[in-house]
MIBADO-479445 format. One record per residue (C-alpha): residue number from 1; x, y, z; residue in one letter. Coordinates in steps of 0.1 Angstrom, whole numbers, m for minus. Each point is the difference from the previous one (the first is absolute). Last residue first. Layout:
<pases>
PASE,ropa,x,y,z,nutor
PASE,NUM,X,Y,Z,A $
...
</pases>
This chain:
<pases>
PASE,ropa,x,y,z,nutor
PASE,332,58,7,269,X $
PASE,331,m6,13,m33,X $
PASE,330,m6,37,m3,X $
PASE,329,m36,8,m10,X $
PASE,328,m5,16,m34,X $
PASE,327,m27,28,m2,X $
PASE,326,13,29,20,X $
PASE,325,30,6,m14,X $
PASE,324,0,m12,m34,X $
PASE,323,m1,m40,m7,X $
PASE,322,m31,1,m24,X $
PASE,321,1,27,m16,X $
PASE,320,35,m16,m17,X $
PASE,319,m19,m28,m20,X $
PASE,318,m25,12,m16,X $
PASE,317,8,39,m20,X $
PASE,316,33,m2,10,X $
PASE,315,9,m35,m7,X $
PASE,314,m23,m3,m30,X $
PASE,313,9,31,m20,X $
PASE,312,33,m11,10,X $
PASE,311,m7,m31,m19,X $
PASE,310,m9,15,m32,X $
PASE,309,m21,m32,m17,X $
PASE,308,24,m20,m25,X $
PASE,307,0,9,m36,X $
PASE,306,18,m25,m12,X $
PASE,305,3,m29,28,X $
PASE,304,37,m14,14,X $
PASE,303,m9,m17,38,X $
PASE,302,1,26,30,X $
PASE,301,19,4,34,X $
PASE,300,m17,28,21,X $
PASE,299,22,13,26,X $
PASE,298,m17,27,30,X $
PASE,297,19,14,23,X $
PASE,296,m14,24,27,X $
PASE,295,19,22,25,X $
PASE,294,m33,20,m4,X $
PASE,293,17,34,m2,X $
PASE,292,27,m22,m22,X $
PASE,291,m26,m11,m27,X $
PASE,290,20,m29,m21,X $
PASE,289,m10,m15,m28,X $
PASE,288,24,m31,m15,X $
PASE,287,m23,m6,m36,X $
PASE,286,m4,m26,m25,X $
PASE,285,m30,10,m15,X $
PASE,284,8,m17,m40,X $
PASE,283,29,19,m5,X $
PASE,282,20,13,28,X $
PASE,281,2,30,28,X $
PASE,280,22,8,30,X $
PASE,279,m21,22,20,X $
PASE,278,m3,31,21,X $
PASE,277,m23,15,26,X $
PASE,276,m36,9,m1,X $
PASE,275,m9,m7,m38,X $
PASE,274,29,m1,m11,X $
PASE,273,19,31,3,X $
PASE,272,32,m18,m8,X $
PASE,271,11,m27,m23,X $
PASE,270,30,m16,5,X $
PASE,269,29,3,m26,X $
PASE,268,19,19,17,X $
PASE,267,m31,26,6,X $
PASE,266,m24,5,m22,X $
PASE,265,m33,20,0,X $
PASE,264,m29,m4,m19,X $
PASE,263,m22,20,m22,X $
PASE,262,m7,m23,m29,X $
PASE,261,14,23,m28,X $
PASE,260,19,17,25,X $
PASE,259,23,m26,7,X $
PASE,258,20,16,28,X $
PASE,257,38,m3,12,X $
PASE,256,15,4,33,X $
PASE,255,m26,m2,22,X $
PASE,254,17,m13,37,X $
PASE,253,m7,m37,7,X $
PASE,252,34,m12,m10,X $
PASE,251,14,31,23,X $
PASE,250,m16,m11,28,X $
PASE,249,7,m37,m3,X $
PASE,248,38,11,m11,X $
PASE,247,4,18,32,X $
PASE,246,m18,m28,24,X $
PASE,245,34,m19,m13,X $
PASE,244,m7,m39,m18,X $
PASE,243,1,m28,23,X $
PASE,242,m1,21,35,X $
PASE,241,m4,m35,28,X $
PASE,240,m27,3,23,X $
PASE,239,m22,m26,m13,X $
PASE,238,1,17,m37,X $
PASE,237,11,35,m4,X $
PASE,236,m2,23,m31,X $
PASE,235,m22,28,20,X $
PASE,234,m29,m22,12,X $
PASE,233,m24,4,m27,X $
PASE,232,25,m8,m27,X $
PASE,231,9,m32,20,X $
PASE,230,m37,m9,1,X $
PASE,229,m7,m2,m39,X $
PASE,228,30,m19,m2,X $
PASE,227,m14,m26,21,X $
PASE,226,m34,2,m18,X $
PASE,225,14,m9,m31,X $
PASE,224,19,m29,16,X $
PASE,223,m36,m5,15,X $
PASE,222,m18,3,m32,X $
PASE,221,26,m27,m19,X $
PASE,220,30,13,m22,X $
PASE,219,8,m4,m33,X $
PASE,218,22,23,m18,X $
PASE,217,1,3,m38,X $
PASE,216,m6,41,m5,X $
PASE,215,19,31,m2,X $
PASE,214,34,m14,13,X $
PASE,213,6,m31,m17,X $
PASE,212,27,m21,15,X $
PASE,211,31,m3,m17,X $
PASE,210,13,m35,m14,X $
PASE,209,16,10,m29,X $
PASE,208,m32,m23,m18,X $
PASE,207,m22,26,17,X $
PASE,206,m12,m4,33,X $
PASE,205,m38,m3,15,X $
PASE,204,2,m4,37,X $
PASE,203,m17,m34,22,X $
PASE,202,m31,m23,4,X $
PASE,201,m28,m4,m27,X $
PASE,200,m35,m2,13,X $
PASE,199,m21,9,m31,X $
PASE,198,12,m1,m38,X $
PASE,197,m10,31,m22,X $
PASE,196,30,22,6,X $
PASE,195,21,m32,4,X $
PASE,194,m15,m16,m30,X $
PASE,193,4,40,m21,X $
PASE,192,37,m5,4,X $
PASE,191,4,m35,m9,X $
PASE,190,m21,4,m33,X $
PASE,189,25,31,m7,X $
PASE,188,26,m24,2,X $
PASE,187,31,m4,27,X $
PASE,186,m17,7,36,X $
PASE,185,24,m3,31,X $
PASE,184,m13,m2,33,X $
PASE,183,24,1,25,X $
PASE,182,m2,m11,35,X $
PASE,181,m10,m2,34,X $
PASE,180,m21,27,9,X $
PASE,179,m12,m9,34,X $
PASE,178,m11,31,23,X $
PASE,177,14,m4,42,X $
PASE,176,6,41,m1,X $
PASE,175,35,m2,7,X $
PASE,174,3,m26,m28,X $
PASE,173,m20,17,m23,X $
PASE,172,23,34,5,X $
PASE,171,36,6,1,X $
PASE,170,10,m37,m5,X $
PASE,169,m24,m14,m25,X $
PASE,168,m4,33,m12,X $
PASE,167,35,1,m12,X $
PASE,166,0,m37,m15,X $
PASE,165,m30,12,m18,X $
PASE,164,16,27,m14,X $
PASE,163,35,m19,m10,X $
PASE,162,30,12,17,X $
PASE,161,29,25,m2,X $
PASE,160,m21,25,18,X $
PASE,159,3,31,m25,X $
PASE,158,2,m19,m33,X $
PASE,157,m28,m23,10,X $
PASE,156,m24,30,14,X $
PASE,155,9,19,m29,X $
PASE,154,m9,m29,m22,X $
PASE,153,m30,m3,20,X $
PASE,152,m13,37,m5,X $
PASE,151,6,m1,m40,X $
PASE,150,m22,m27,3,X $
PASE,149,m24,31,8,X $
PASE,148,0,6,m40,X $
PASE,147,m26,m17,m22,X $
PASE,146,m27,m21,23,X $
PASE,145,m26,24,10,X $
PASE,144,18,37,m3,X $
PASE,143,m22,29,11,X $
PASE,142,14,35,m13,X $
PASE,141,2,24,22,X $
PASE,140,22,33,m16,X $
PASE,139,34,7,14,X $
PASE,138,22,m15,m24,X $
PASE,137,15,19,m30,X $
PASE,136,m22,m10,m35,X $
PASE,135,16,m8,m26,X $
PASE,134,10,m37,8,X $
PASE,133,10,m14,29,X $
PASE,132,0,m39,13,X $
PASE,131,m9,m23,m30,X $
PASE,130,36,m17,m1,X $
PASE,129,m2,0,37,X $
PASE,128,m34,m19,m2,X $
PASE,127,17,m29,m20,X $
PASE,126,29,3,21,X $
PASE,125,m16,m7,29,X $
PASE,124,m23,m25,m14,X $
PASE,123,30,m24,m12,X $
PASE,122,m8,m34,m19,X $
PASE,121,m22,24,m27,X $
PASE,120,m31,m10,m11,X $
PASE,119,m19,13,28,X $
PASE,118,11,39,m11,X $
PASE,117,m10,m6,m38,X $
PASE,116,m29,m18,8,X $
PASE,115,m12,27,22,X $
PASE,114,11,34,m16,X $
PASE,113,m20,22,22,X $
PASE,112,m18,25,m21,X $
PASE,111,11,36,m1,X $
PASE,110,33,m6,m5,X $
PASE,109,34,11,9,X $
PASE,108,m6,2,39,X $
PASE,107,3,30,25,X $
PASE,106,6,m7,38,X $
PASE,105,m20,14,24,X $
PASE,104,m17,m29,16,X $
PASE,103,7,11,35,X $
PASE,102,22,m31,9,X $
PASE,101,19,m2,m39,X $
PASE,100,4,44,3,X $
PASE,99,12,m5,34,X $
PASE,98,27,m20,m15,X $
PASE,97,14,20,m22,X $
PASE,96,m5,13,m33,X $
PASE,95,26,25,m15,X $
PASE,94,22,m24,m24,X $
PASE,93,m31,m16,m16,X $
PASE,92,m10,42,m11,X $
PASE,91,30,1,m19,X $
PASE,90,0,m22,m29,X $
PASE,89,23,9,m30,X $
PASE,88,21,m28,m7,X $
PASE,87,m18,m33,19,X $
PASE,86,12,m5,33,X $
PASE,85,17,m31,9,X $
PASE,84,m6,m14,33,X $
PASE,83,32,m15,16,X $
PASE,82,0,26,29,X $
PASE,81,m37,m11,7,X $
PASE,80,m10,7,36,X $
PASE,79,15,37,m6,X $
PASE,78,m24,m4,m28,X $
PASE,77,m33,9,22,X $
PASE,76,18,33,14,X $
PASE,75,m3,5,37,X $
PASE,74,m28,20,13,X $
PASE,73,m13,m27,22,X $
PASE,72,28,m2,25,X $
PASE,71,32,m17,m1,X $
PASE,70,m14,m34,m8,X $
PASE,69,20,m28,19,X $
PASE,68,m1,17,29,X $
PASE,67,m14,m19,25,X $
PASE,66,m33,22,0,X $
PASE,65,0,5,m35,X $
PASE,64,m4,m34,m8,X $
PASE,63,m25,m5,27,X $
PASE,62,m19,29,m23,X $
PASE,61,7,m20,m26,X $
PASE,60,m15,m31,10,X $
PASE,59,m32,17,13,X $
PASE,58,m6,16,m36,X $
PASE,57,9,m35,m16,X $
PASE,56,m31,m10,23,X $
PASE,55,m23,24,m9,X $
PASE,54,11,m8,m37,X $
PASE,53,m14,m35,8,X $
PASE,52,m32,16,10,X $
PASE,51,m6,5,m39,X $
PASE,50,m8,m37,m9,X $
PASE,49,m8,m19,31,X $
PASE,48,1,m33,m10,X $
PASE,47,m17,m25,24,X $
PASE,46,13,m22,31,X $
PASE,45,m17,m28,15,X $
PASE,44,8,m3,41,X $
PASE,43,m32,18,13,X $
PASE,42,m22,m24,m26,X $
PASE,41,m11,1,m31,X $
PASE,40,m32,m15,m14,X $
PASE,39,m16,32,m18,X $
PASE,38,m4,19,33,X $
PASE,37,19,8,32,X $
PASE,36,m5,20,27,X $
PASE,35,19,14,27,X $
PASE,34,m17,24,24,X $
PASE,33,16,22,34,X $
PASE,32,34,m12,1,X $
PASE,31,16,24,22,X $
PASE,30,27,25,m5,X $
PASE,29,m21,28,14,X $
PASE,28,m27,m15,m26,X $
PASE,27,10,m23,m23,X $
PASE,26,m25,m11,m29,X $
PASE,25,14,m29,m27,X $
PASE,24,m19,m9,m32,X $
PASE,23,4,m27,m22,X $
PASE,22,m7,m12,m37,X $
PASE,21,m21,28,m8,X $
PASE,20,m13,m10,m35,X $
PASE,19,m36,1,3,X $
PASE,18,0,38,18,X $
PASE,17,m41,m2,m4,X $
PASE,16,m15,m27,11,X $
PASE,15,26,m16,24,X $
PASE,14,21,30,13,X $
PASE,13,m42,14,8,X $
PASE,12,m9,m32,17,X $
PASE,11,32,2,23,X $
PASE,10,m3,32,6,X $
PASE,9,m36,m9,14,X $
PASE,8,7,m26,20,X $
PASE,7,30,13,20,X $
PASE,6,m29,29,10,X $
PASE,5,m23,m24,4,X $
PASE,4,29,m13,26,X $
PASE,3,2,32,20,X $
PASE,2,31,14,m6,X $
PASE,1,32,m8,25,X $
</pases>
C-alpha cells in the first residue's frame, strides 16, 4: 500500500484544491488501493455524471451488437425508425448511421443547440431526429452535449424491445452489483436545472416517453464508476464472466474521430489518448481513467461547479505517479 503521508497528502491536496470531488476510487491490479470521499458523501451516495453516461450507452450498444440486435455499426440510423417521416428534400438524414451517433460524426441543423426547444418536447428522440442532418454530409467531429445521442437510446429501445435502463439492469448494473433503480423524469426547465444543480440524487434521467437520456442524466457512485472503469481494463469481462465482447472494447477504444480544435481523440464515445490510457469524461471532473500498462483505474465522482479544475491534469500530473512501477507497493 502507500506510505500513509503519502495517503495524507492526496488527501490535503483533493481537499484544498479539487473542492468538489465528491469521491475517488484507486484500483490497482483489480485492487482497491484509495477510496476517498469528500463534501459529506459516503461510498453508497451517488452523483450525476453528466458525459460518462454516453460511456455507458456506448457499452450498451456494443452488448447490443454482440447479441445481435444491432447488425453492426454501419447500419442506417432510420432503419430504427421505419415510421419516421422525412421531410421533402433531405438527403444527408437518410445516410447517417450509427457509427456516425458513437464517433460523434453526425451533422446537425444548427449551430447552437436548441435547448428549450429540444427539453420542451415529451419525446427527445424525435426532437433530435428532427434536427439530425442538414447540409453538411456526416463525417466531420462535431461534439454533441445534450442534442442528439438520445437518438442512441431510441435505437437501443427499438432494437431490444425494452426500455434502456431495463436493458442495463440486466446486461450490465446488475452483473456488475451497480444500483440504478429508477427513472428520473424532469417536466419544467426549473426541474431540469434542480437535478443538475441538486446533489445525491439516485437513478436515469428519462423524458416524459420514458427513454433514458443518453448524453447525460446518469448517476452513479465512484465505485460503480470505478467498476466500469475495471471491466474496460480487463477486456469486457467482470469476475470471469465476458459482459460486453473483448472485440467491441478494442474497437470502442480505437481513434475513430478527432476534435482537432482541442486535439483529442474519440473512440465510441470514450475518450482515448488520455493522458496515459483512455477515459470516459463529464462535466464538472467526473472522470473513469484508465492506464492499461499500469492495469490502473482511477474514478473520480464530482459535484456540478462552472469552471471546475481539469481533473486529468490532476490524475496524471498527482495522482497516477504515484502508483507506477516501482513506487506503489502491492497490497498484501
Amino acid at each position: 500500500m502507500m506510505p500513509q503521508e503519502k495517503i495524507r497528502g492526496l488527501e490535503k491536496t483533493i481537499s484544498s484544491k479539487y473542492t468538489n470531488i465528491a469521491g475517488i476510487v484507486i484500483l490497482k491490479n483489480g485492487e482497491k488501493q484509495f477510496e476517498n470521499y469528500c463534501n459529506g458523501y459516503t461510498p453508497a451516495d451517488t452523483v450525476h455524471v453528466f458525459s460518462v453516461t454516453k460511456s455507458i450507452i456506448s457499452i450498451l450498444v456494443g452488448i447490443a451488437a454482440d447479441r445481435g440486435y444491432i447488425k453492426d455499426v454501419d447500419q442506417k440510423v432510420l432503419d430504427f425508425f421505419p415510421d419516421y417521416t422525412v421531410k421533402r428534400g433531405e438527403k444527408t438524414i437518410q445516410t447517417i448511421t450509427v457509427r456516425n451517433l458513437l464517433t460523434m460524426t453526425a451533422p446537425y441543423k444548427f449551430r447552437s443547440a436548441p435547448y428549450t426547444r429540444f427539453f420542451s418536447s415529451q419525446d427527445w428522440v424525435k426532437a433530435s431526429l428532427d434536427l439530425l442532418g442538414g447540409r453538411k454530409p456526416a463525417g466531420e467531429f462535431r461534439y454533441m452535449e445534450m442534442v442528439g445521442p438520445d437518438i442512441l437510446s431510441g435505437i437501443l429501445v427499438k432494437a431490444c424491445g425494452c426500455s434502456v435502463l431495463d436493458f442495463a439492469q440486466e446486461v450490465l448494473f446488475s452483473p456488475l452489483g451497480i444500483a440504478v433503480n429508477s427513472n428520473i423524469i424532469l417536466y419544467t426547465a426549473k426541474e431540469h436545472v434542480a437535478f443538475v444543480k441538486t446533489n445525491n440524487k439516485s437513478g436515469w434521467v428519462a423524458d416524459e416517453s420514458g427513454t433514458n437520456t443518453a448524453g447525460w442524466g446518469l448517476t452513479l457512485t465512484a465505485m460503480d464508476m470505478a467498476k466500469i472503469g475495471q471491466l474496460y481494463l480487463d477486456g469486457g469481462k467482470w469476475e470471469g464472466r465476458q459482459i460486453v465482447s473483448g472485440a467491441w472494447v478494442k474497437e470502442s477504444l480505437t481513434e475513430h474521430s478527432r476534435w482537432k480544435k482541442e486535439n483529442l481523440s474519440y473512440g465510441y464515445l470514450w475518450w482515448t489518448g488520455i493522458g496515459n490510457g483512455y477515459a470516459a469524461m463529464g462535466n464538472s471532473g467526473n472522470v473513469i481513467y484508465v492506464n492499461p500498462s499500469e492495469n490502473l483505474v482511477i474514478s473520480v465522482a464530482a459535484l456540478f461547479k462552472p469552471s471546475a479544475k481539469d481533473i486529468i491534469d490532476f490524475i496524471v500530473k498527482e495522482v497516477e505517479p504515484l502508483f507506477k512501477q516501482g513506487v506503489y507497493t502491492p497490497a498484501s
